[in-house]
N, C-alpha and C positions, 0 to 999 in steps of 0.2 A: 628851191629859193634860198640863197643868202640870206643869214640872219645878220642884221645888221652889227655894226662894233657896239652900237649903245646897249641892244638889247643883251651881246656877247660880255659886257660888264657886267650888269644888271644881273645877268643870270649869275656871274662868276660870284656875287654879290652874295646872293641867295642862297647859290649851295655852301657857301664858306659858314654865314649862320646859322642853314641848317646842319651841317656835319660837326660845328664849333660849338654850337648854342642848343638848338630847337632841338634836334632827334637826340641828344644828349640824355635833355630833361624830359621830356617827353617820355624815353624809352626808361625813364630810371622805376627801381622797384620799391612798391613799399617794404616788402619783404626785407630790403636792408637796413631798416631803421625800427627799432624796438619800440623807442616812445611814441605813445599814438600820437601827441602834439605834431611831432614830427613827420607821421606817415600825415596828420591833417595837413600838416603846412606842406608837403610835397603833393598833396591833391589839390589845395588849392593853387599854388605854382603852375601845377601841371594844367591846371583852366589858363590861368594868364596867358601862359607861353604857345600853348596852343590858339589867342585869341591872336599874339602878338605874329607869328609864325604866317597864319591866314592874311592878319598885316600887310605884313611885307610882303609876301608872295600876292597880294590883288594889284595888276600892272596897273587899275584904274587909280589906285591911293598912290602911290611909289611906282612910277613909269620909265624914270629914269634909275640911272647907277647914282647921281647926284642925291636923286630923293630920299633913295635908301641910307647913304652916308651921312646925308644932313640929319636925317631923323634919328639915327644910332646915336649921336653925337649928342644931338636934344636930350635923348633919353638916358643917355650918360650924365646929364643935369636935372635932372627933374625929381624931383622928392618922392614920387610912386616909383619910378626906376631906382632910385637908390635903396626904396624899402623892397622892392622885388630882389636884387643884386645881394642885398644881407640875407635874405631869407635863402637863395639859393647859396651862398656861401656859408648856412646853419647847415644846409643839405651838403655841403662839399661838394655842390654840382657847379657846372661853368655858369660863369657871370659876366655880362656886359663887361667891365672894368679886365676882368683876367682875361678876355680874349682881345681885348681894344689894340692892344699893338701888333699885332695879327693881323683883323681888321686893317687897321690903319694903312701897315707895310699895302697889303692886300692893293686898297686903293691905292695909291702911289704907284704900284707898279701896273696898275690901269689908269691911270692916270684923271681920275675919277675926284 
């Protein structure tokens, strides 16, 4: 069976955040960060990003390639995102903000 173009966005969506964002932070180790504040702040990250992740990949919340886009964009604005995006930029790990133009291109050339 053909998968539809939306759901062939949608997906394209998905693996970009996870290879760009989600398995990034996900896979990173405490082992590289000395101060414990910091191995705490990358455990707790590491909860978020894995809530955030489950998110986006439930077709029932974000069904479309548009849902997905509108809601990154949201969350490129919202005050919990922006304190999550510092916190992972304390980690040097990828942030909403440093992968958005990426993103962004992404959509565009799906026309999304």
């Amino acid at each position: 069976m053909a998968i539809k173009i939306e759901d062939r966005k949608r997906e394209e969506l998905i693996k970009f955040l996870d290879e760009k964002l989600f398995d990034l932070v996900l896979h990173a180790n405490a082992g590289d960060y000395k101060e414990e504040d910091l191995k705490k702040k990358l455990h707790d990250v590491k909860k978020h990003i894995e809530k955030e992740k489950h998110r986006f990949h439930d077709q029932g919340q974000y069904p479309a390639a548009s849902d997905i886009k509108k809601n990154i964009l949201l969350d490129l604005q919202t005050r919990t995102g922006r304190k999550m995006d510092h916190e992972l930029d304390e980690l040097g790990l990828p942030s909403l903000p440093r992968i958005k133009d990426g993103f962004l291109k992404l959509c565009e050339e799906l026309k999304v």
